[in-house]
DRENMI-400054 format. One record per residue (C-alpha): residue number from 1; x, y, z. Coordinates in Angstrom, 2 decimals. Layout:
! residues N
num, xx, yy, zz
NUM, X, Y, Z
...
END
This chain:
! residues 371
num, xx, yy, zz
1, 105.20, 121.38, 122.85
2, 107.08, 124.62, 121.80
3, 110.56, 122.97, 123.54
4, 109.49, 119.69, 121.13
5, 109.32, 121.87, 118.51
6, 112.52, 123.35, 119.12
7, 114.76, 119.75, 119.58
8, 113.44, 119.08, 116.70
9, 114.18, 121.67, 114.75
10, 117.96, 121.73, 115.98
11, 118.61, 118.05, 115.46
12, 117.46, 118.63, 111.54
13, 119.97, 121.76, 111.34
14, 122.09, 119.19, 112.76
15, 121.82, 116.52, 110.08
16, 121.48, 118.60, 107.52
17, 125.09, 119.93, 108.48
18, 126.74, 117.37, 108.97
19, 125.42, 115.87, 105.66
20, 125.80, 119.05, 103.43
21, 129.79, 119.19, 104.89
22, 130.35, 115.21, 104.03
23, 129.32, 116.43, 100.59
24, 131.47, 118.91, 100.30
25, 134.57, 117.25, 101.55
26, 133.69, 114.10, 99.70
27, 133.71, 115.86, 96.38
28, 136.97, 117.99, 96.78
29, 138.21, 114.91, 97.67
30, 137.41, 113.11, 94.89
31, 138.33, 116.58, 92.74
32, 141.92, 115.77, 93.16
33, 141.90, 112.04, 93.31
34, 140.97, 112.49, 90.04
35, 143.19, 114.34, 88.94
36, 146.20, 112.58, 90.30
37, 144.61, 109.40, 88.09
38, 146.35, 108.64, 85.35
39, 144.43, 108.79, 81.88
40, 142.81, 106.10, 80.16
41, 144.45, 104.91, 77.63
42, 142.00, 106.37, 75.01
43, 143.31, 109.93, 76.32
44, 146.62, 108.82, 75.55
45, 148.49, 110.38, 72.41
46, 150.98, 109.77, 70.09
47, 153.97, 107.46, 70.82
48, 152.93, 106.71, 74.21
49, 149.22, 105.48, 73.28
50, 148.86, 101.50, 73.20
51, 147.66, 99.63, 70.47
52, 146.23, 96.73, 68.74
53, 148.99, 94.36, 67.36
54, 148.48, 92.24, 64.30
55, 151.66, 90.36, 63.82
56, 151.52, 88.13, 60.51
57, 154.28, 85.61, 59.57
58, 154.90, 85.04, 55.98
59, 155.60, 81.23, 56.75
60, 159.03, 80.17, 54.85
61, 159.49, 83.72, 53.30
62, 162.96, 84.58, 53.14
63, 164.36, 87.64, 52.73
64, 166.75, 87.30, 50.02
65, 163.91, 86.15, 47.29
66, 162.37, 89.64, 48.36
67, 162.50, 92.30, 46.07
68, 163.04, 96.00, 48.21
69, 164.33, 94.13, 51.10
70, 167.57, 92.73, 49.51
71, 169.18, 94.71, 47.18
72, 171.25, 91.92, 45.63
73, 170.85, 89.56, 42.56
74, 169.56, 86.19, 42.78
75, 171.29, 83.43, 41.51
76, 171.23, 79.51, 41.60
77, 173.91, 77.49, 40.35
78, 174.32, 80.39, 37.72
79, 171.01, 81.15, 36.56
80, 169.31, 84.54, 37.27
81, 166.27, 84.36, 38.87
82, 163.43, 87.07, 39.76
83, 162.20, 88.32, 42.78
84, 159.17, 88.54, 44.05
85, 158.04, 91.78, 43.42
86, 155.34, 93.15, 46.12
87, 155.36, 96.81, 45.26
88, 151.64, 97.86, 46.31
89, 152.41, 96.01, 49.55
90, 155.59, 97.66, 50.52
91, 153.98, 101.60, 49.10
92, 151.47, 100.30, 52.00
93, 154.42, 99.53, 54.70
94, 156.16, 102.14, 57.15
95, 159.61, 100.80, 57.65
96, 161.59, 97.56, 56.75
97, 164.56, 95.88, 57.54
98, 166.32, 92.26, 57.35
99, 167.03, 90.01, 60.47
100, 169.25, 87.00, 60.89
101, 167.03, 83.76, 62.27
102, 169.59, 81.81, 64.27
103, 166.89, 79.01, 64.26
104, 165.35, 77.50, 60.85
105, 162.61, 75.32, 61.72
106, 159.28, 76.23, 61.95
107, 158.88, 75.16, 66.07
108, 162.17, 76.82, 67.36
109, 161.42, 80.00, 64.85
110, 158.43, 80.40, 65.74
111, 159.50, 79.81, 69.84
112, 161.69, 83.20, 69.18
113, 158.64, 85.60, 68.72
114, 156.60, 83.77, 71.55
115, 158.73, 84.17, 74.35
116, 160.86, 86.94, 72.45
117, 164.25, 84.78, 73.29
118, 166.16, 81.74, 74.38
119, 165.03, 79.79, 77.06
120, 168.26, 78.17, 77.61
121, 166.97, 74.67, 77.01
122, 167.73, 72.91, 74.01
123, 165.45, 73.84, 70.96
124, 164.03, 70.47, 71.32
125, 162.31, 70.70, 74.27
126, 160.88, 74.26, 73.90
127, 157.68, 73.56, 74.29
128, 158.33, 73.27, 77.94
129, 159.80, 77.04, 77.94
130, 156.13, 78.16, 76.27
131, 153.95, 76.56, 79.18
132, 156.21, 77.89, 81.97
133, 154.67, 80.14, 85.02
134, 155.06, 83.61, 85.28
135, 155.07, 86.01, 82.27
136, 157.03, 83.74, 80.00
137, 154.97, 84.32, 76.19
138, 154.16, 87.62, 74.58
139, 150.06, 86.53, 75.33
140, 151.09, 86.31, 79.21
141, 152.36, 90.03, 79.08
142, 150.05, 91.55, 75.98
143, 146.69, 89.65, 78.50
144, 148.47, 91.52, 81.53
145, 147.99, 95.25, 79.95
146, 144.34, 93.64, 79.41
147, 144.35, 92.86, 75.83
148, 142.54, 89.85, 74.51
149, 144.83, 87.69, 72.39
150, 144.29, 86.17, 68.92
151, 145.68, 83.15, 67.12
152, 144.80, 82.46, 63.30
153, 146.96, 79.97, 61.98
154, 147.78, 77.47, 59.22
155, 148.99, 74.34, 60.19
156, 147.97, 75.07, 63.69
157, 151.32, 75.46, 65.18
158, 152.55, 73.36, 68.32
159, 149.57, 72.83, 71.03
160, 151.36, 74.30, 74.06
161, 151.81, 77.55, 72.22
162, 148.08, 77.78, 70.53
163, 146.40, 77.23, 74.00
164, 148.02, 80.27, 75.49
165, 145.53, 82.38, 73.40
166, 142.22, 83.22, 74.40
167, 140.86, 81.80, 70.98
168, 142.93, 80.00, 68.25
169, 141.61, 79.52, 64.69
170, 143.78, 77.13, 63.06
171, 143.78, 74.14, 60.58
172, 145.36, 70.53, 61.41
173, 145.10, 69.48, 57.86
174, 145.09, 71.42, 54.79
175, 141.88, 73.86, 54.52
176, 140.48, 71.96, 57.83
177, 140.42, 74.56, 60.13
178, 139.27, 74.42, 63.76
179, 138.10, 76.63, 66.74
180, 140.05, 76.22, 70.11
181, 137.91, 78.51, 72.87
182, 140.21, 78.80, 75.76
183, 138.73, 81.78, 77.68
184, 135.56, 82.73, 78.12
185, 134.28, 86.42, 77.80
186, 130.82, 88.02, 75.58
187, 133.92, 88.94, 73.44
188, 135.68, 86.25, 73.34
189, 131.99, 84.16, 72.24
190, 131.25, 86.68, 69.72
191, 135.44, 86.16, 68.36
192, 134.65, 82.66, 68.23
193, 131.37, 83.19, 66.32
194, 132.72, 85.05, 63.74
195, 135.18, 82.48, 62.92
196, 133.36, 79.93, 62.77
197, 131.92, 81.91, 59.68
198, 135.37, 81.65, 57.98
199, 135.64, 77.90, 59.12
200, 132.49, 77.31, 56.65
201, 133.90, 79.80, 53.70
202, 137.21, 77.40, 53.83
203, 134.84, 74.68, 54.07
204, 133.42, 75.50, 50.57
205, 137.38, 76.44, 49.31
206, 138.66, 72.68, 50.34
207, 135.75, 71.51, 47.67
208, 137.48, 72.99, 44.77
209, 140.76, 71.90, 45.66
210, 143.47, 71.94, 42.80
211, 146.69, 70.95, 43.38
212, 148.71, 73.84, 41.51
213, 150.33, 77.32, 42.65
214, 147.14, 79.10, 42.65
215, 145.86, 76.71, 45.59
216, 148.85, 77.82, 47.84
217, 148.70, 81.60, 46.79
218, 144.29, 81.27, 48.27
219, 145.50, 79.00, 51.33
220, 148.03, 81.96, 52.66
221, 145.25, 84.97, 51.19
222, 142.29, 83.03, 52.81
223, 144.18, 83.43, 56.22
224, 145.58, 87.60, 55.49
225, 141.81, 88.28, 54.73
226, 140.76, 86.80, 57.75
227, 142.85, 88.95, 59.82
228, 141.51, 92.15, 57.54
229, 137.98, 91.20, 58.01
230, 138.70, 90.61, 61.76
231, 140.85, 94.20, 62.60
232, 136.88, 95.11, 60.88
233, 135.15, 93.20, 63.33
234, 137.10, 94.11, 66.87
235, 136.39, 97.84, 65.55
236, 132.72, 97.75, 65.20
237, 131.88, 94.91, 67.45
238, 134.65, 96.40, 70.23
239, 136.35, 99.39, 69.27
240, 137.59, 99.83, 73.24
241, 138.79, 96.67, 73.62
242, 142.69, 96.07, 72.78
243, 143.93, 93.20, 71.07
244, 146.71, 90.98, 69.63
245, 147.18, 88.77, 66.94
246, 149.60, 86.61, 66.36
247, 149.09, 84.93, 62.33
248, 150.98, 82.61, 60.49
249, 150.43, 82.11, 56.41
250, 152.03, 78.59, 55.46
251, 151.54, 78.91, 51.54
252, 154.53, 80.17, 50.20
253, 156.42, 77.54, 52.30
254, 154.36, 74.71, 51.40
255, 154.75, 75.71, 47.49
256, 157.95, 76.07, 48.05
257, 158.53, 72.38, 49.17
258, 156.04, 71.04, 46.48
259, 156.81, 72.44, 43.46
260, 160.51, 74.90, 42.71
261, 161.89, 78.13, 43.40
262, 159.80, 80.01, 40.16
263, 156.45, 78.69, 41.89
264, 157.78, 79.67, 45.01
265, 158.14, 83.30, 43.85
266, 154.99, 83.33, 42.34
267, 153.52, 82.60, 45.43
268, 154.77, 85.55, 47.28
269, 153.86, 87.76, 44.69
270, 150.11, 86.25, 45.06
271, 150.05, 87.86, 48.16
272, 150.68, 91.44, 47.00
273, 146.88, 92.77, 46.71
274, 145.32, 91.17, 49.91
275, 148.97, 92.50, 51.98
276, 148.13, 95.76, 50.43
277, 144.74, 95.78, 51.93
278, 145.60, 94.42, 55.25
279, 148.48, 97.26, 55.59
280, 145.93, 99.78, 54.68
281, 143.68, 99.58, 57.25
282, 146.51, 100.60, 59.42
283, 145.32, 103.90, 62.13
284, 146.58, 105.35, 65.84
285, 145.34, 102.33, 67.31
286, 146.18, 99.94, 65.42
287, 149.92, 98.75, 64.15
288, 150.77, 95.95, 61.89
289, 154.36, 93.49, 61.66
290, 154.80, 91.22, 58.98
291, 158.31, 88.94, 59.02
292, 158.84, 85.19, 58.56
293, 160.03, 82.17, 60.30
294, 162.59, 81.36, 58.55
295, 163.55, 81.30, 54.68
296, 164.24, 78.54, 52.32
297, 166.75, 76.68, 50.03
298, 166.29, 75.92, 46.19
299, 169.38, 74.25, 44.89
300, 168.98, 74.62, 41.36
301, 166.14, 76.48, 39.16
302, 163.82, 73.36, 39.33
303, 165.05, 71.91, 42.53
304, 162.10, 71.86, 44.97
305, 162.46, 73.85, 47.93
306, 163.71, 72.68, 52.15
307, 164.86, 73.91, 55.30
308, 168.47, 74.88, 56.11
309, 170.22, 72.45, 58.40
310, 173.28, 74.93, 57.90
311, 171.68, 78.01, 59.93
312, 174.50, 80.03, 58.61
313, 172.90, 79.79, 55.08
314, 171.64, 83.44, 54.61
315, 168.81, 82.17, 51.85
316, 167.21, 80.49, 55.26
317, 168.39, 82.83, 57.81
318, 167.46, 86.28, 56.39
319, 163.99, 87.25, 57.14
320, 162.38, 90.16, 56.69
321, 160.54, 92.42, 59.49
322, 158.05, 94.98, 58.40
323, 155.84, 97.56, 60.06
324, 152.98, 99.73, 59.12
325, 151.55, 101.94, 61.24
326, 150.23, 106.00, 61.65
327, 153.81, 106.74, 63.26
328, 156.90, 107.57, 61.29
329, 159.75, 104.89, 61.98
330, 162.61, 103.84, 60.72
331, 164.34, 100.31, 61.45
332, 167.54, 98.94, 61.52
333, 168.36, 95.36, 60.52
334, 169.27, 93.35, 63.55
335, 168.22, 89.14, 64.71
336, 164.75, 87.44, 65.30
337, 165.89, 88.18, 69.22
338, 165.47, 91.99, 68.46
339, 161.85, 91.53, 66.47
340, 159.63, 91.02, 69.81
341, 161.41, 93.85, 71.94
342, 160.90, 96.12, 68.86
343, 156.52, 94.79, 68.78
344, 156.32, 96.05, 72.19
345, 158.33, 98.99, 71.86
346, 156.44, 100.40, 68.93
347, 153.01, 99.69, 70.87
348, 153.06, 100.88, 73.58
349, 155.31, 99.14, 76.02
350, 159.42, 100.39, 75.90
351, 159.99, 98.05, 78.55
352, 157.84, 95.00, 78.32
353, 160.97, 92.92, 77.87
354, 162.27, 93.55, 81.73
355, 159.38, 91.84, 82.84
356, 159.39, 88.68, 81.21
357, 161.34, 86.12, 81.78
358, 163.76, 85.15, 78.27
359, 162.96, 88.28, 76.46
360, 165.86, 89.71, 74.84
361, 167.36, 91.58, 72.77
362, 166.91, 95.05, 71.90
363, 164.45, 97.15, 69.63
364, 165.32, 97.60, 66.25
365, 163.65, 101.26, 66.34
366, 166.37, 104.23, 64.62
367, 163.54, 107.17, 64.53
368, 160.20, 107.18, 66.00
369, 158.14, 110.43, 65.57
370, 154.15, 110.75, 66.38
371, 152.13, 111.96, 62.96
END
């Protein structure tokens, strides 16, 4: 019994060895795994943290009718005209600067920011260029670094472009807005049910449609609030989760073709208060870009407003770029090419471009110190 005893009694000691000395190895193991880890990106600090990204276009906003981007006079066929004025919105902004559009319609423009380049197809066909393999749109590379990505849109924009976000909120006719789900995630469903709460407020604004200024100036500040009250959302709801948004704000253009180039500027200048708010809810995590597609051309005073088929014309091919954010910056003027390398740069990502396939172009960044 006593040699029982004893076996016994050594073949615990044994085991309790052997597992007291895994212990200990496994932890100083794991000690300086650890530490070899890189941090988290909520660890990370100053210009090298990531960010949110709410990029807005200003739909058919050109540069030159701008007042504080251009510094000249503007003039049709003699007569001095105004500029739109949006001084609360730019006391709100970061840095500015101008950039030449080498493309002035809304498809081709708008093809620039999403793949950040030239596909080398013709402009007609790049749709194609959008719904290639590989990490060919900013949503490809922006979902690789695990962000979710956000489209809300007037006019909707061209199908092969809205379907490479995870959720697009966007309107095929005027005030008709829609829901296009094309991930699936708790976030994603929770996204979508929140919009579907703005679908119903534009629901009630289509019933007191009036065909006048004022109705273009709410159609392009329905869609700026939206983004505001959704940068609210992603922080309560998901404050850990990153996130872009690409936005596009189709008033100014459309009053622009409807009515002349004094309604035009009033319609810009609409926008000053809900820009202002937007741009203030601007933190470390969280940058905003505002720019256009493309401008537009009045040829007289009460001449109604089109698009340049002369891409040399500087009243379509001057756009502004904008950026508000925690971080001091300051931007040189440069193309549309340069506007997408410049987005990544600033969050996050100096060298997002080398990885996709037609980015190009080069960041538009001067100065870039952490607050």
């Amino acid at each position: 019994m006593r040699k029982l005893y004893f076996v016994r009694f050594y073949f615990f000691a044994i085991v309790c060895f052997v597992l007291i000395t895994t212990y200990v190895l496994f932890y100083f193991y794991n000690t300086n795994n650890f530490q070899e880890r890189p941090p988290r990106v909520s660890q990370e600090t100053g210009a090298n943290r990531t960010k949110n990204v709410i990029f807005l276009v200003l739909d058919g906003v050109g540069a030159k009718y701008l007042q504080g981007i251009d510094s000249g006079s503007l003039s049709l066929n003699g007569v001095h005209v105004k500029k739109a004025e949006l001084s609360g919105f730019f006391k709100s902004a970061s840095a500015f600067a101008k950039a030449e559009q080498p493309f002035t319609e809304t498809t081709s423009a708008h093809s620039i920011f999403y793949i950040g380049g030239d596909c080398n197809r013709e402009w007609e066909d790049i749709k194609d260029c959008v719904d290639d393999s590989g990490l060919t749109t900013i949503c490809d590379f922006y979902r690789s670094k695990g962000y979710i990505c956000i489209m809300i849109s007037e006019a909707g924009d061209f199908r092969e472009a809205r379907i490479d976000f995870d959720v697009a909120f966007y309107d095929s006719n005027f005030w008709d807005f829609q829901i296009e789900l094309n991930s699936s995630s708790k976030e994603l469903s929770e996204i979508a049910y929140f919009l579907e709460t703005r679908k119903n407020i534009a629901n009630e604004k289509k019933a007191n449609h009036r065909n006048d200024e004022n109705l273009y100036i709410d159609y392009s500040n329905f869609i700026i609030e939206t983004d505001a009250l959704l940068v609210s959302f992603m922080r309560e709801k998901f404050p850990h989760v990153k996130f872009f948004l690409f936005s596009n704000a189709k008033g100014a253009d459309l009053c622009g073709h409807r009515f002349n180039v004094k309604s035009y500027i009033s319609c810009i200048e609409g926008l000053n208060n809900e820009l202002q708010e937007l741009l203030h809810m601007k933190d470390e995590n969280t940058v905003f870009f505002i720019t256009a597609d493309h401008g537009m051309i009045f040829d007289c005073v009460k001449c109604k407003g089109y698009h340049a088929k002369d891409q040399k014309n500087i009243f379509a091919s001057q756009i502004p770029f904008i950026y508000a954010g925690s971080e001091k910056i300051s931007l040189r003027d440069g193309t549309a090419y340069d506007i997408m390398p410049t987005v990544f740069s600033i969050s996050g990502f100096d060298y997002a471009c080398s990885s996709m396939r037609y980015c190009e172009g080069n960041s538009l960044v001067v100065k870039h110190e952490a607050s």
